[in-house]
C-alpha positions in Angstrom: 0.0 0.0 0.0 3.2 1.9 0.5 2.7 3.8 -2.4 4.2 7.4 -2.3 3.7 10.8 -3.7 6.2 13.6 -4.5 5.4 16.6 -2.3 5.8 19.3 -4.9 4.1 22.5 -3.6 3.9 24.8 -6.9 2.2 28.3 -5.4 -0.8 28.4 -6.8 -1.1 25.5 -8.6 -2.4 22.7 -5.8 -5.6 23.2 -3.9 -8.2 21.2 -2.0 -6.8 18.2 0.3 -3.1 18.6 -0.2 -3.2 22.2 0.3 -3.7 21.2 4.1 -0.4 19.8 4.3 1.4 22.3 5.4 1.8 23.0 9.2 0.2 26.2 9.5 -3.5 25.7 10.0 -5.4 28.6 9.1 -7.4 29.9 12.0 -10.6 29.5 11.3 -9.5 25.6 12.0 -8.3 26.1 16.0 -11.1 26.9 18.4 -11.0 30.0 20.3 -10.2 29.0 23.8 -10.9 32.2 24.6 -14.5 31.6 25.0 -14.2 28.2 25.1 -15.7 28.4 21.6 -17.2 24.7 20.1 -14.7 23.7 18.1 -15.7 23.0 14.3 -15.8 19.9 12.6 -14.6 21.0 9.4 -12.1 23.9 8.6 -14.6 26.9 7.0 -11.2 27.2 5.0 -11.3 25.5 1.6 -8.4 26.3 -0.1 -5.7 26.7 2.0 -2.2 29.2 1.3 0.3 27.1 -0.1 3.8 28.4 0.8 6.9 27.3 -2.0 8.9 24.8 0.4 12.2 23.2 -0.3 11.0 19.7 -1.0 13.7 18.5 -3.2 14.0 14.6 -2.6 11.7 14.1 -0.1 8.4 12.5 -0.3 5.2 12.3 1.4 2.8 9.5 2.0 -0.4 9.1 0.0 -3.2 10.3 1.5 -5.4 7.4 3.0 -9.2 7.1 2.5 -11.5 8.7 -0.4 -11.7 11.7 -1.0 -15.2 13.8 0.5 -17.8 15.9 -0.9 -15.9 18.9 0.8 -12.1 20.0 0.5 -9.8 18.9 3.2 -11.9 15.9 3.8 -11.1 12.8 3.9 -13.7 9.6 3.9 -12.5 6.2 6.2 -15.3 3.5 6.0 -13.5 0.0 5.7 -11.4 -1.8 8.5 -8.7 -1.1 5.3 -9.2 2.3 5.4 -8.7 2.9 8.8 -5.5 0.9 9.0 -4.2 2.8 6.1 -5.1 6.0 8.2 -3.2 4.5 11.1 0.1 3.8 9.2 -0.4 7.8 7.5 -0.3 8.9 11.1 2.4 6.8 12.1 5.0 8.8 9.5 4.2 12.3 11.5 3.0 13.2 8.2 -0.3 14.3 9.7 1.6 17.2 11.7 2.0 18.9 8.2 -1.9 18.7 7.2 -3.6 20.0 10.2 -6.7 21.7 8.1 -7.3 17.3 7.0 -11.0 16.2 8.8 -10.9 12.5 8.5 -14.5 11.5 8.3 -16.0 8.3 9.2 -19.0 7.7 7.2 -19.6 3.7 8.3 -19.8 2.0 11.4 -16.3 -0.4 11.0 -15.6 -3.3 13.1 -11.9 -4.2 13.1 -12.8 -8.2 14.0 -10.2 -7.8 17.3 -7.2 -7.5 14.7 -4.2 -6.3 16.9 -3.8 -3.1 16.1 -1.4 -0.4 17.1 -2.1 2.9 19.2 -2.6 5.7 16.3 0.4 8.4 16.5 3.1 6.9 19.6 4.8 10.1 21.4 8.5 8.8 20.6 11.0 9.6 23.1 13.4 11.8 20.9 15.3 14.8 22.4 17.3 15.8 19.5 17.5 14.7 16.1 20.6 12.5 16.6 18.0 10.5 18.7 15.1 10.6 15.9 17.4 9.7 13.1 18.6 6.8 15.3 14.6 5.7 16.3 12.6 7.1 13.5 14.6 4.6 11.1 11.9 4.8 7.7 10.4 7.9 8.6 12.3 9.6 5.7 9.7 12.1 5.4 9.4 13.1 8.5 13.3 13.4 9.2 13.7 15.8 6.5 11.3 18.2 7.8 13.1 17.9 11.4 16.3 19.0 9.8 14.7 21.6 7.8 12.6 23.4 10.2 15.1 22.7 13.0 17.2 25.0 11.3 14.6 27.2 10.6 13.1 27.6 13.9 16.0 25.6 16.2 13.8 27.0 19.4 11.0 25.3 18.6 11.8 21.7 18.6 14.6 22.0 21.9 11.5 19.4 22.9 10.6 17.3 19.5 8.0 15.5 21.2 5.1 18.5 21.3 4.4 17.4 17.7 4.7 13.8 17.3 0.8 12.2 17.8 -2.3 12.9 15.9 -2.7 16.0 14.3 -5.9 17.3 12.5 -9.8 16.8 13.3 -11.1 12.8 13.6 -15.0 13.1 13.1 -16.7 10.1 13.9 -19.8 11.5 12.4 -21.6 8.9 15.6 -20.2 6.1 13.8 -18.8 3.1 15.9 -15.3 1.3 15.8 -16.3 -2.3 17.2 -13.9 -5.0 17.9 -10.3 -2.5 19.0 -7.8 -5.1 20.2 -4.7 -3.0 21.5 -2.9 -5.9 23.3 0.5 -5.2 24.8 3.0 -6.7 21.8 1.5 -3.9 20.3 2.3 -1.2 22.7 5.6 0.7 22.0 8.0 -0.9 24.5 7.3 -1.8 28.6 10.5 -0.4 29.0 10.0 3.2 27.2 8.5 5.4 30.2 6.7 7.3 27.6 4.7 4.8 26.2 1.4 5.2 25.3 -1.7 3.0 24.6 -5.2 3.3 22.9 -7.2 3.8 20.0 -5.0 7.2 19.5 -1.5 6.8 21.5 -1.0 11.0 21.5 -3.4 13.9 20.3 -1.2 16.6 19.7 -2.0 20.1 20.4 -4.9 21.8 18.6 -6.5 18.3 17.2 -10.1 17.5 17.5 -11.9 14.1 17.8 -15.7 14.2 17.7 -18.4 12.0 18.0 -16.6 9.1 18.0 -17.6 5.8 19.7 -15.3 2.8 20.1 -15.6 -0.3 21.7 -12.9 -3.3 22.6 -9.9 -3.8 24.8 -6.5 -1.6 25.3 -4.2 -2.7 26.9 -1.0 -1.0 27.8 2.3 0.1 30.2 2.1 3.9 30.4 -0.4 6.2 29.8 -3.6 4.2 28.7 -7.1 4.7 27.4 -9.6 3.2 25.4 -10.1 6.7 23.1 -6.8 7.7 23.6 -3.3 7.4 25.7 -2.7 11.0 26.2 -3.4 14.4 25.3 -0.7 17.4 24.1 2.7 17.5 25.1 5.3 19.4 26.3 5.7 23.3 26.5 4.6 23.7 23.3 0.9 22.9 23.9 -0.3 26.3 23.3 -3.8 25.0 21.5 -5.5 22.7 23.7 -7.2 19.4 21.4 -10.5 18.3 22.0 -12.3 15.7 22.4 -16.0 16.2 22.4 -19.0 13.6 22.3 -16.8 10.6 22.3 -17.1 7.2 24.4 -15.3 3.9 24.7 -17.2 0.8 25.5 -14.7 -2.3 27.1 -11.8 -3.3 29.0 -8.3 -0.6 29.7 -5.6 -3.5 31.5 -2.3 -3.3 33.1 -0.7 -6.1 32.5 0.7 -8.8 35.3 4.3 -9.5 35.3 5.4 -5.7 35.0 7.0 -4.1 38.2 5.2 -0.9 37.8 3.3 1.8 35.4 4.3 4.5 33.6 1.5 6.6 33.2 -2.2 7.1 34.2 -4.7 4.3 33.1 -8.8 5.6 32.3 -11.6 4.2 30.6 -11.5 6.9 27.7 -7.7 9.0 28.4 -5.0 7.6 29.8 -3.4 11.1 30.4 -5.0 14.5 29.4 -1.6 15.3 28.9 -1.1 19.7 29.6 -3.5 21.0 27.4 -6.9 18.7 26.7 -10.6 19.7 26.3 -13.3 16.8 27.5 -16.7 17.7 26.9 -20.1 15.2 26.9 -18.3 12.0 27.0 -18.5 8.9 28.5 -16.6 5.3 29.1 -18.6 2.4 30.0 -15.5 0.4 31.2 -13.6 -2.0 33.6 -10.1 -0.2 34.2 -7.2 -2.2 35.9 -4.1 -0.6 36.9 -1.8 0.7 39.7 -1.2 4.1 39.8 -3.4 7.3 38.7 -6.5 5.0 37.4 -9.8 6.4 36.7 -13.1 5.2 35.1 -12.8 8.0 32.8 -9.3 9.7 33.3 -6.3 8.4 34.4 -4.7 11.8 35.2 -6.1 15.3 34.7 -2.9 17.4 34.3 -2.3 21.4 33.6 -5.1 23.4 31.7 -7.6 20.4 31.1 -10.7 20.9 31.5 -13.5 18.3 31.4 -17.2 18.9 31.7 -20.6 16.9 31.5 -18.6 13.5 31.4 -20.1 10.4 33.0 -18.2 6.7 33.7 -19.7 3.2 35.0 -18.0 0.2 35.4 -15.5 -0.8 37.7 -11.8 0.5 38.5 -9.7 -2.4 39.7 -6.3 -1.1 41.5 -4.1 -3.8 42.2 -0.2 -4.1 41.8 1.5 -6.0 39.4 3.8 -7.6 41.9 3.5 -7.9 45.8 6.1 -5.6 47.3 7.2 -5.4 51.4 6.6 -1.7 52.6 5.5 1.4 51.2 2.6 1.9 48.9 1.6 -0.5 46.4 -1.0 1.2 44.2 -2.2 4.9 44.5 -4.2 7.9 43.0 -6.9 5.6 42.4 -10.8 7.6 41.8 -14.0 6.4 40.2 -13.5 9.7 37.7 -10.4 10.3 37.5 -7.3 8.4 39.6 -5.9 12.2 40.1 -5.6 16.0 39.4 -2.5 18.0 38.9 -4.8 21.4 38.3 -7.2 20.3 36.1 -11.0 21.4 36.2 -14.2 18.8 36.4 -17.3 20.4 36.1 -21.1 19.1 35.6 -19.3 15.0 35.9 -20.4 12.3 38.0 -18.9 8.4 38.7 -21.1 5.6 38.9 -18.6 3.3 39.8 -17.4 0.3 41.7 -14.4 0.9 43.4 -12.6 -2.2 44.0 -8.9 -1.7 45.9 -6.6 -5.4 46.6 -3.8 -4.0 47.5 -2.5 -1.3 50.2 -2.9 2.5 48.8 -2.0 5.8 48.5 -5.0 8.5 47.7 -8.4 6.7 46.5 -11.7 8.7 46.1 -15.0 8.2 44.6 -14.5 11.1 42.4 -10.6 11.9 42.5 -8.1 10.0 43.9 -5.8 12.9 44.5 -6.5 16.4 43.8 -5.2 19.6 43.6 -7.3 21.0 41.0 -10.7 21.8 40.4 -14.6 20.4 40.8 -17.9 22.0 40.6 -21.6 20.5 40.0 -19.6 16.9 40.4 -21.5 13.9 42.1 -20.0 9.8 42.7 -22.3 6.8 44.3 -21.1 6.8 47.2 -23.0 3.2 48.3 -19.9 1.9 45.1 -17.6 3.8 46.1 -17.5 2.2 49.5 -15.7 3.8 52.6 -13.6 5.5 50.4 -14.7 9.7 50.5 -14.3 12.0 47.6 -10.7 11.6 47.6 -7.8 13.5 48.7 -7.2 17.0 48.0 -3.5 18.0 48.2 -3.1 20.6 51.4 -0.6 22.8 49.8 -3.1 23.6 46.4 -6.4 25.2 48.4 -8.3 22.8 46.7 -11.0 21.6 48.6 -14.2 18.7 47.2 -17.1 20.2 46.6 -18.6 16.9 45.0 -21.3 15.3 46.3 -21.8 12.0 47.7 -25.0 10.3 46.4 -26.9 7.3 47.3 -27.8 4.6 44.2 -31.5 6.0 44.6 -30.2 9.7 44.7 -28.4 9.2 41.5 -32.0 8.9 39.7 -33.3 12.3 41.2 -33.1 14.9 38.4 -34.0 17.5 41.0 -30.6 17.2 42.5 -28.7 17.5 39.2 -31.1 20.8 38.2 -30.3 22.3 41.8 -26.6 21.5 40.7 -27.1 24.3 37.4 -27.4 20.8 35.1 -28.5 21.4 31.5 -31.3 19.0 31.6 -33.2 20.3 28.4 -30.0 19.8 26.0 -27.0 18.2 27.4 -28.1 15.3 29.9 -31.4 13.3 30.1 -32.9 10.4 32.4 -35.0 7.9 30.4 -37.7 5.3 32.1 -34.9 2.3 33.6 -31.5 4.6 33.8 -29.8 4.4 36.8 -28.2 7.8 36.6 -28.4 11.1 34.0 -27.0 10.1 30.5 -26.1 12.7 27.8 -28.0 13.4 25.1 -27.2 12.5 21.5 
């Protein structure tokens, strides 16, 4: 499939999809954070500028997928497709075509065929090191060395731009059958390791309305939508992820001495810049440090609001160990907060805990960030309280602590400044508010 395309940018002479290859978005196509402005599904520009760039003997992957009824997108509707995509991502190519939507315009299930996290953070410092581990990403390489040189500042820290970049609508299409298992994951031994459908959104990217269901597994940061969010000092543009779910199983696996990262039914790590809005993960999440039912960790900037999670969040170690904590920052929500911001969310989860612990909440495990309009179950929770709030950061829980019966009274969730006409709704047999479609 391998087949490649020379990247010759002539001003004024390409248009439509490859005119978004180049890595200034225009900005109609990054939200305005602002206001906290609802990102757009599709860049409202169609032709983008095309700058002359020295090209000469490099080459750029084919564009995956069909091409849409719109400029700049681009159709995935077979298991194919989407594999193609993957492998797109995979040579940072998509860094350089920001203004691309990928559009799913199917349902696709992938038949539990092992696939690999979309867009692994690599662990590169300089480009001696990405030369070394970037071995076939000839592409990519050359635009290191050329915009190093242009802009050396920039990429001190290489990593703020390797991930997904661009806008991932799922159009409410599903992706059934996700096997991430751990051969699959980057390396157990690599800190930075990431695991999910996406391994790394970079800054400014978008995925909406995208539901997945299936099994991740993974070392470091882990999720069933995606590993982490932005990177880095360079994280400027938060990404979003808006309307999205993941229906399954995040694990840690057995046999490892310890994790590298945060493990949550839809992100592993919201990484320093990461927008979370009307999503939900129906999942059973297993890990031992920072494990949530929907976040793993909820680091600088993030901000997540009218989320929900069910299921359970199993902490247990991967090995017994004499003295001193064996699993920690474990919450029904989120397993902790390093200044991030949960509004309008509630946990309807089981908390189970094997092992001794650190910080475990029914909301947060540990938190030194932000909550407002937040509820758990308290009767699945257990004896376990909110969670802990770190002294030294003023924050204090303002969550409440509901019964299973409570959880059903919309009046509590009004009184809470809940959007009950548009955002969440309680149908005849729900347990708990769930979000409009």
């Amino acid at each position: 499939m391998k087949t490649k395309i020379a990247l010759i940018l002539v001003l004024g002479v390409m248009i439509g999809l490859i005119s978004g290859c180049s890595r200034k978005s225009t900005s109609s196509s990054v939200p305005d954070t602002s206001q906290e402005a609802e990102p757009s599904s599709l860049s409202s520009s169609l032709i983008s500028e095309i700058e002359p760039q020295n090209t000469a003997g490099s080459e750029m992957p084919e564009l995956p997928g069909r091409e849409g009824d719109q400029p700049l997108v681009r159709l995935l509707g077979t298991k194919e497709e989407l594999f193609a995509f993957a492998e797109w991502v995979e040579t940072g190519a998509s860094y350089y075509c920001q203004d691309l939507t990928w559009q799913l315009d199917a349902d696709i299930d992938l038949e539990g065929e092992p696939w690999s996290p979309i867009g692994p953070l690599k662990n590169v410092i300089d480009l001696q090191e990405a030369q070394a581990l970037l071995e076939g990403y000839d592409y990519l390489i050359q635009k290191i060395s050329q915009e190093k040189e242009e802009n050396p500042e920039f990429f001190e820290d290489m990593r703020s731009y390797l991930g997904f970049f661009g806008t991932f609508d799922g159009s409410g299409h599903r992706i059934t059958g996700l096997n991430v298992p751990y051969e699959n994951v980057q390396s157990q031994e690599d800190p930075f390791s990431q695991s999910g459908f996406f391994a790394v959104l970079g800054a400014g990217s978008q995925v909406l309305n995208l539901h997945i269901e299936g099994t991740v597994q993974g070392f470091g940061d882990t999720g069933g939508l995606a590993g982490r969010g932005p990177y880095g000092d360079y994280a400027e543009s938060p990404a979003f992820v808006i309307g999205c779910s993941f229906t399954g199983t995040v694990e840690f696996p057995t046999g490892i001495y310890n994790s590298h990262g945060g493990f949550g039914g839809l992100i592993g790590s919201t990484g320093e810049n990461l927008r979370v809005r009307q999503c939900f993960a129906l999942a059973d999440v297993s890990g031992d440090n920072n494990v949530g039912g929907l976040i793993g960790s909820a680091n600088n900037n993030s901000i997540i609001t009218n989320c929900f999670c069910r299921g359970t969040v199993t902490a247990a170690p991967a090995f017994q160990k004499e003295g001193g904590l064996l699993v920690s920052n474990i919450g029904g929500l989120a397993g902790a907060s390093y200044n991030g911001t949960f509004t309008n969310c509630y946990s309807d989860t089981n908390l189970v805990i094997t092992a001794m612990s650190g910080p475990v909440g029914g909301l947060v495990g540990y938190h030194s960030g932000q909550d407002s309009g937040c509820v758990y179950n308290a009767q699945k929770a257990g004896t376990w309280g909110p969670g802990y709030a770190y002294p030294g950061s003023n924050t204090e829980f303002n969550a409440l602590a509901l019964s299973s019966e409570e959880m059903k009274d919309l009046q509590i969730f009004q009184d809470l400044g809940w959007d009950l006409d548009a955002v969440w709704q309680l149908e005849e047999g729900d347990t708990a508010p769930t979000l409009r479609s």
